[in-house]
C-alpha positions as CSV (number, residue, x, y, z in Angstrom):
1,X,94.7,241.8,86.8
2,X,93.6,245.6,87.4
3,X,90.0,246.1,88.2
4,X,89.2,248.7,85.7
5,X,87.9,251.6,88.5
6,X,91.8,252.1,89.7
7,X,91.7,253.9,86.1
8,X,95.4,254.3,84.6
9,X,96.9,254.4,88.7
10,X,99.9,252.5,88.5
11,X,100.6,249.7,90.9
12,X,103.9,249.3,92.1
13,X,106.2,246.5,93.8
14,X,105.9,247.1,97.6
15,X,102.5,248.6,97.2
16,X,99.2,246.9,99.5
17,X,96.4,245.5,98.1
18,X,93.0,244.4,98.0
19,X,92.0,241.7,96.0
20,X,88.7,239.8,94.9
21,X,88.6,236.8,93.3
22,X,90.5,233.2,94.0
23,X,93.5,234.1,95.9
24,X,95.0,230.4,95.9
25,X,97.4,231.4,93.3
26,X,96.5,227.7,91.2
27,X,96.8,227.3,87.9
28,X,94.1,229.2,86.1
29,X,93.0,230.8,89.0
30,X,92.2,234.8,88.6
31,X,92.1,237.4,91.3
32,X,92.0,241.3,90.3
33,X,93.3,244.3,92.3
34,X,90.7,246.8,93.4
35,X,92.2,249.0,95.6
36,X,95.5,249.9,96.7
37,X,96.2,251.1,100.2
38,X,97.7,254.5,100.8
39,X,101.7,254.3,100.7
40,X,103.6,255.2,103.4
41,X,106.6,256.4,101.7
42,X,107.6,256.1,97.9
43,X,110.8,256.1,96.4
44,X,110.8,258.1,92.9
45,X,113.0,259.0,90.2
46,X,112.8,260.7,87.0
47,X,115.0,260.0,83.7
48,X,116.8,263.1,84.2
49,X,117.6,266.5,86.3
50,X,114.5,268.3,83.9
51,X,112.4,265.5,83.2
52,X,108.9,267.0,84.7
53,X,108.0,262.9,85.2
54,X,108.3,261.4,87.7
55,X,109.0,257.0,87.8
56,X,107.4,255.4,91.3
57,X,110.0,252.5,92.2
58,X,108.5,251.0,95.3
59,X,106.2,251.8,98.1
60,X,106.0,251.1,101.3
61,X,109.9,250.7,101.9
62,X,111.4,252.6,105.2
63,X,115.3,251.2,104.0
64,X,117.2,252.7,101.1
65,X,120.1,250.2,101.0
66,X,122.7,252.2,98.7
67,X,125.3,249.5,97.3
68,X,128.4,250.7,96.3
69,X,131.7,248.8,95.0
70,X,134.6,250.4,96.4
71,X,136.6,248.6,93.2
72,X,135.7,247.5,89.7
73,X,133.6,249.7,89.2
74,X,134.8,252.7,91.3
75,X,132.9,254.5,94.0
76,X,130.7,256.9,92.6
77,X,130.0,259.6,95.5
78,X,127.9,261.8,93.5
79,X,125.4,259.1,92.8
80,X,125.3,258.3,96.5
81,X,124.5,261.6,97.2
82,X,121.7,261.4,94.6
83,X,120.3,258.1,96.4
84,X,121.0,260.2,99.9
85,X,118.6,263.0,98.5
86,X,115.9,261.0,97.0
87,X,116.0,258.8,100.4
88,X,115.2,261.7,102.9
89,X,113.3,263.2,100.4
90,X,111.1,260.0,100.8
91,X,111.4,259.4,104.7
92,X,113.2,256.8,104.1
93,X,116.0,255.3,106.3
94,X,119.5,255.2,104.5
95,X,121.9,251.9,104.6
96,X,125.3,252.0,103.0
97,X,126.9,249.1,102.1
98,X,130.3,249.0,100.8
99,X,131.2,245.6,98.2
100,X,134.3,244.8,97.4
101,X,136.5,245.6,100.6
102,X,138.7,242.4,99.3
103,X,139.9,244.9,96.3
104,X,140.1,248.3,98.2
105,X,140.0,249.6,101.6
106,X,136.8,251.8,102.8
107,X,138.3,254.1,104.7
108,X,137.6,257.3,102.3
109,X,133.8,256.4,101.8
110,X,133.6,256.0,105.3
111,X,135.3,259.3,106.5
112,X,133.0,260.8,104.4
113,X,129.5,259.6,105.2
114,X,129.9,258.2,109.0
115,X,130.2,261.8,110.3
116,X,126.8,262.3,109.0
117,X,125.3,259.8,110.5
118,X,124.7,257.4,108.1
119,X,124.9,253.6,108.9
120,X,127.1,251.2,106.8
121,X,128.1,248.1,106.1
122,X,131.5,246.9,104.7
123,X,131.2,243.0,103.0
124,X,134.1,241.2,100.8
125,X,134.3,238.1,99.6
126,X,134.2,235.1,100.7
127,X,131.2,236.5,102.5
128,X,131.7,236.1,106.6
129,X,130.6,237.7,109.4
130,X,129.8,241.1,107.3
131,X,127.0,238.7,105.6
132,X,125.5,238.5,109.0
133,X,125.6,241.8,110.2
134,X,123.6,243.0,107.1
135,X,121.3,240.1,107.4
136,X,120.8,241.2,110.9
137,X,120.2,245.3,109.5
138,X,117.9,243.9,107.5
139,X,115.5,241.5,109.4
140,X,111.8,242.4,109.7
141,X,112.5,245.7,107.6
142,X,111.2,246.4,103.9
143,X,114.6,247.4,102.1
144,X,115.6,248.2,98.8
145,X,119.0,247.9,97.0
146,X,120.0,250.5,94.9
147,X,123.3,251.0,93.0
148,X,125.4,251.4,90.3
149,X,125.5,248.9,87.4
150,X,127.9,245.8,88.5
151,X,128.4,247.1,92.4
152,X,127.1,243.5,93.3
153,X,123.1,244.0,94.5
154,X,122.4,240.6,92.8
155,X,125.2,239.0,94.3
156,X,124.4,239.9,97.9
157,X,120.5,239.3,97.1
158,X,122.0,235.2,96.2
159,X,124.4,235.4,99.3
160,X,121.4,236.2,101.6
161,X,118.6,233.8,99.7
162,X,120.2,231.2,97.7
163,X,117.0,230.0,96.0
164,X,116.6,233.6,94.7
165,X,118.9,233.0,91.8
166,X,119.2,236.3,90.7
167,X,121.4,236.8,87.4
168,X,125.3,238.5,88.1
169,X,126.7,240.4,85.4
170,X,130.2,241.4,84.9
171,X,132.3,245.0,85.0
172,X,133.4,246.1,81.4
173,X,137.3,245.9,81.7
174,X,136.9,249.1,78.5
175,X,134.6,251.1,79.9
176,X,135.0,250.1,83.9
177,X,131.2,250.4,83.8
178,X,128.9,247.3,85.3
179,X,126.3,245.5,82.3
180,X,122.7,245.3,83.3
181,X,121.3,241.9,84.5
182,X,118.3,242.6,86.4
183,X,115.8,244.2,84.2
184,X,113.1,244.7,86.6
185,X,112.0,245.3,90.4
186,X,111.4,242.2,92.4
187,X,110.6,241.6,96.4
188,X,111.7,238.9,98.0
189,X,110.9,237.8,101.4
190,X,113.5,237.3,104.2
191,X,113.3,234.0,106.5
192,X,113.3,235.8,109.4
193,X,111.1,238.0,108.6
194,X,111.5,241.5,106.4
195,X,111.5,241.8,102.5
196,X,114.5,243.3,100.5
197,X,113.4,244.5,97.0
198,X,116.2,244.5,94.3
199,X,116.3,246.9,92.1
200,X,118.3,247.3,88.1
201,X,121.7,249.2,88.1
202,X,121.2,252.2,87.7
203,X,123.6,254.9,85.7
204,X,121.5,257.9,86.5
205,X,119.3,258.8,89.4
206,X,117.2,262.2,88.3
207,X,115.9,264.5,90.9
208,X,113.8,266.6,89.0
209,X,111.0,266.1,91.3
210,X,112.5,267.1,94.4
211,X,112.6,270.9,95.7
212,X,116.0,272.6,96.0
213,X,115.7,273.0,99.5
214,X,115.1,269.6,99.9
215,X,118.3,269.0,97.8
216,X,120.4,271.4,100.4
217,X,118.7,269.8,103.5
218,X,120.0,266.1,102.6
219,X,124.2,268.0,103.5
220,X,123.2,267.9,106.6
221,X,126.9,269.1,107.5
222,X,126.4,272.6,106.0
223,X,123.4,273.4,108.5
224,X,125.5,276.1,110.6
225,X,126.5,277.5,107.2
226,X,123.5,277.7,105.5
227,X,122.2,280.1,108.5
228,X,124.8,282.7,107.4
229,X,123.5,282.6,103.7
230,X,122.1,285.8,102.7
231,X,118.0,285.4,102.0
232,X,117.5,284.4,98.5
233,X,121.2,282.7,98.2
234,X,121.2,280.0,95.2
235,X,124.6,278.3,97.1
236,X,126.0,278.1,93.9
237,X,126.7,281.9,93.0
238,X,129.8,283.7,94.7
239,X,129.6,285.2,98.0
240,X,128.1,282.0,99.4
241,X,128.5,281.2,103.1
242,X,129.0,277.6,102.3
243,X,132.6,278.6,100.4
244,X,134.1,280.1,103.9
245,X,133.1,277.3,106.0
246,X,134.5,275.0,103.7
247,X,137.5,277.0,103.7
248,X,137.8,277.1,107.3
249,X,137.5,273.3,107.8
250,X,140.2,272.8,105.6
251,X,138.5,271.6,102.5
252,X,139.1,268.1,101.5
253,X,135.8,265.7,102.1
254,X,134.0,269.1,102.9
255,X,134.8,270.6,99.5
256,X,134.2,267.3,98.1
257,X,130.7,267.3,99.3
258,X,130.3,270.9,98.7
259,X,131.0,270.3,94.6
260,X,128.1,267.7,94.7
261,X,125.7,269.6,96.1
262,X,126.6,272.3,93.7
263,X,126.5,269.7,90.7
264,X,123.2,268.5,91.8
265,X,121.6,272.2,92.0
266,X,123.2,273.5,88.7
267,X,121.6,270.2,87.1
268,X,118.5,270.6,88.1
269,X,118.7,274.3,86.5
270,X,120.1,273.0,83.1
271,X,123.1,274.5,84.3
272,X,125.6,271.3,83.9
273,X,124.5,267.6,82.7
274,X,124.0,265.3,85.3
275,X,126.6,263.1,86.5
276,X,126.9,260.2,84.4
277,X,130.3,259.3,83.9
278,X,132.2,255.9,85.8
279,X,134.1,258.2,88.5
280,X,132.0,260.2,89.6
């Protein structure tokens, strides 16, 4: 229960607390929550690119695990680089792990995000020695697992705690698009010590909330480029600096990365729809 002076503050999974009451957690028991400690970061998202409100996730976390499938469904980029944003935005410490590497090599994903510095993960299945090494990125950390519908979050959550019996959905063979099995947020505590906090699939990851710089300072790569921008530049009208040095670095993954960025800004001013759709 809520002690009635928090007022309508939300309390979130991840956040610290004080309670009074019996804290034995027996059967009939009652404790309420009085206070909740200050957060140290917090993960948000809103509905959409220009919803004004904003939807707390978790607190406290300092690892954004993004999950991707590299098959069935199909990488989404785009909605890594949404995860990538909110994630800096938040001071938080991005993870990417890649699923599926028993149905499609990793190479692309990993040309594009290892240059920026960006740890990863690759795991297929039967789970082996990959199941370790993200165990081992994991330990004594507070990490959440974000991703696409049907990527496999609740599959590595049972890998990596058995008794956690989290529900596994299936990938739509019509629409190539994961079903929903986890409906809500849940922390669950590692054995040797660290929490990882799974999270629904998510189709949509609004930024609405962050600042267009902050958008632009999560491309890390476009830095040099972004000096040579005239003062006032949206990076999405002609004349941008960002188009030559794409140009001279021979486009490919840098023009890839370029388009998102561009995406993500002209969403954000009701310019384009956000990216919803299965290959993006």
């Amino acid at each position: 229960m809520k002690a009635r002076e928090l007022g309508r503050g939300g309390v979130v999974v991840g956040d610290r607390v004080r309670l009074t009451g019996d804290v034995s957690g027996l059967p009939g028991t009652l404790a309420r929550v009085v206070q909740v400690q200050p957060r140290t970061s917090v993960l948000r998202r809103s509905a959409d690119d220009d919803d004004p409100v904003e939807r707390v996730i978790v607190a406290n976390a300092d690892q954004l695990v993004i999950v991707s499938s590299l098959a069935n469904p199909r990488p989404r980029p785009r909605l890594i680089d949404r995860f990538l944003v909110a994630a800096y935005d938040a001071g938080i410490e991005p993870l990417l792990c890649l699923t599926k590497a028993d149905l499609a090599a990793p190479d692309d994903l990993i040309a594009t995000y290892q240059p920026l510095g960006i740890s990863f993960v690759v795991t297929a299945r039967p789970f082996g020695d990959s199941l370790d090494e993200l165990l081992g990125l994991l330990a004594g950390r507070i990490s959440v697992l974000v991703g696409h519908s049907g990527v496999g979050k609740s599959t590595l959550v049972n890998a990596l705690l058995p008794a956690a019996a989290r529900a596994v959905g299936e990938v739509s063979p019509v629409t190539g698009r994961g079903r929903h099995t986890s409906s809500s947020v849940v922390a669950l505590a590692l054995p040797g010590g660290g929490w990882i906090i799974d999270t629904p699939g998510l189709r949509s990851f609004g930024l609405a909330h962050i600042a267009p710089d902050s958008v632009v300072s999560a491309f890390p790569e476009f830095a040099e480029a972004l000096a040579e921008c005239e003062p006032g530049c949206s990076h999405i009208e002609p004349g941008c600096a960002l188009d030559e040095w794409v140009a001279s670095h021979g486009g490919g993954p840098a023009a890839a990365r370029l388009d998102s960025l561009r995406r993500l800004l002209r969403s954000r001013e009701g310019l384009d729809p956000a990216d919803t759709g299965p290959d993006q």
